[in-house]
N, C-alpha and C positions, 0 to 999 in steps of 0.2 A: 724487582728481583730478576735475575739472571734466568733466562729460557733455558729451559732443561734440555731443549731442541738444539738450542748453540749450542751446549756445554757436549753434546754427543756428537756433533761435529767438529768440534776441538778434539774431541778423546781419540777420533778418527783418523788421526794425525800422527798418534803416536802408537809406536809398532809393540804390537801389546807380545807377540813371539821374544822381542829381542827384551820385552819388560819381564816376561816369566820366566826367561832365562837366568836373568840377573839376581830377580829372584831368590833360584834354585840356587844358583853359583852362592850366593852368601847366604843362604839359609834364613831368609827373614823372616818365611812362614812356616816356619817348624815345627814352632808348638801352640798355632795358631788354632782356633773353634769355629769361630762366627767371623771374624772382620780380617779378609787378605788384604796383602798390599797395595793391589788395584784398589781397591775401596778406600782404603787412606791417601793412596796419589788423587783420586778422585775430588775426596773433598776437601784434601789444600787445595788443588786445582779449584773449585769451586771456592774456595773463602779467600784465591789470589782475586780472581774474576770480579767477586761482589765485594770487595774489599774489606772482611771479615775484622773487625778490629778485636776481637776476642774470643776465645775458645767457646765460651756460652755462644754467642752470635755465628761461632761458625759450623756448631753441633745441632742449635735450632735452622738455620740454614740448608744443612745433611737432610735432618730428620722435616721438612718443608718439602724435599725430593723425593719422599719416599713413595708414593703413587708413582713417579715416573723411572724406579731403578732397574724396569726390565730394559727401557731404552740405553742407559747408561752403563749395564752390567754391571750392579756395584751396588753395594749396601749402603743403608745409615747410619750415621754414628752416633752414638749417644754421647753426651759429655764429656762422661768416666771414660769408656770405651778409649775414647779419643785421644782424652790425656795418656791415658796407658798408651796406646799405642806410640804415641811420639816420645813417649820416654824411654822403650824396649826397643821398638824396633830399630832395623839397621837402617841408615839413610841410604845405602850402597845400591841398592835400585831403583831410585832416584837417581841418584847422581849420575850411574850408569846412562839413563834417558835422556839425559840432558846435555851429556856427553855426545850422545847417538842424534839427538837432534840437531846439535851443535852445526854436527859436521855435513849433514845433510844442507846447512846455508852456505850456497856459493860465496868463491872469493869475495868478488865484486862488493857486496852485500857485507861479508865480515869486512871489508875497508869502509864501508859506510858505514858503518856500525861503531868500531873504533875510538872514533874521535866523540862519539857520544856517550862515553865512561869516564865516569870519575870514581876512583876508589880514595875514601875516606875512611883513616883512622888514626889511632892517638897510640903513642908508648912513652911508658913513662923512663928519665933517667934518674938514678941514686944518687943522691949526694949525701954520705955522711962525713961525720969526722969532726975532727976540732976547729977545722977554717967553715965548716957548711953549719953547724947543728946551730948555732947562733939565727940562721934567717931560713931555714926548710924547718923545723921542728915547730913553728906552727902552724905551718899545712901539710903537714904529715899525715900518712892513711895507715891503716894498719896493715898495708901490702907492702906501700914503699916512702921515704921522705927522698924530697928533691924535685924535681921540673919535672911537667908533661907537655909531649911535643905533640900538637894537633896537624895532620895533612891530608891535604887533597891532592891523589895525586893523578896525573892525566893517563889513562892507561894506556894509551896509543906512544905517547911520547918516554912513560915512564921519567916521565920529570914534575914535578911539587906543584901546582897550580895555585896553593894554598898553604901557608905553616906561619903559625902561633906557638908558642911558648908561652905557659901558663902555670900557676902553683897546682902542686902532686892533688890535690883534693879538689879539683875545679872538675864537677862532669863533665864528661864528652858531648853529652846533650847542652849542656848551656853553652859552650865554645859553637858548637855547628850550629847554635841560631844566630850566630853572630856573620858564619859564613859568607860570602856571595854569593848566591844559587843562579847559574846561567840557564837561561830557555834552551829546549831540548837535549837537553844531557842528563841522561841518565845516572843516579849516585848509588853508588854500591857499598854497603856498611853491615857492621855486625851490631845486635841487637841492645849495646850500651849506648846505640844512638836512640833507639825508640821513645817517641814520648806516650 
């Protein structure tokens, strides 16, 4: 399990003024009782760390800290608590932090950094009509009939490292296991890729 000692040196890091500003600015904690926003940056923070594969696991995780939340300033979460929270609340101070931390990484650092992105995702195109419905109409979804395009793309370069073409009802997860995944590069995706 994750030292509750590192996690309050990590927390240390980030400028907790310009977080309860952000905040304040979008109203996250407005009609909050028991669990602030600190407390929910807290224990993503903790379930990115321990690599939390599920809200149970990352709730029992929370509530495992809880002896040690005067060091961390920050509550436990319970389950429910949890789920609620990540469904109401605003992500906007978050985002705000991450922004602020951003920029606190020298140039130098953001060029080395760079070349170690790859963003991955998929859009689908439409084909209907009387020349398409013959060969899309049986892999049609109930969003769209016609092709999905799958890419990797280099964010440094902003050019495709990656792209497939595949039937409208193919997951995005079975396509990216087929991928090539390169050492040290970091991929960056939205959650239709998790398995």
């Amino acid at each position: 399990m994750f030292s509750p000692i590192r996690l309050s040196h990590i927390l240390q890091f980030i400028p907790r003024a310009a977080f309860n500003a952000a905040v304040k600015q979008s109203q996250a904690d407005r009609y909050v009782k028991k669990v602030s926003s600190w407390d929910l940056l807290v224990t993503l923070l903790l379930g990115q760390l321990t690599q939390a594969r599920s809200l149970r696991s990352l709730a029992v995780t929370s509530q495992a800290l809880q002896p040690h939340r005067y060091h961390l300033n920050a509550n436990s979460l319970s389950r429910s608590t949890l789920s609620d929270a990540l469904q109401k609340r605003s992500p906007e101070p978050l985002k705000a932090v991450c922004q602020l931390l951003l920029t606190q990484v020298g140039r130098k650092q953001r060029r080395s950094l760079a070349p170690m992105i790859s963003l991955i995702d998929s859009t689908c195109i439409t084909l209907r009509g009387p020349r398409f419905d013959d060969w899309t109409l049986a892999t049609k979804t109930r969003i769209t009939q016609g092709l999905k395009i799958h890419v990797g793309l280099d964010a440094q370069q902003l050019a495709p490292t990656y792209v497939n073409v595949t039937p409208a009802n193919l997951n995005d997860l079975s396509d990216a296991l087929q991928m090539p995944i390169e050492a040290g590069v970091t991929y960056v995706f939205d959650k239709g890729y998790c398995d």
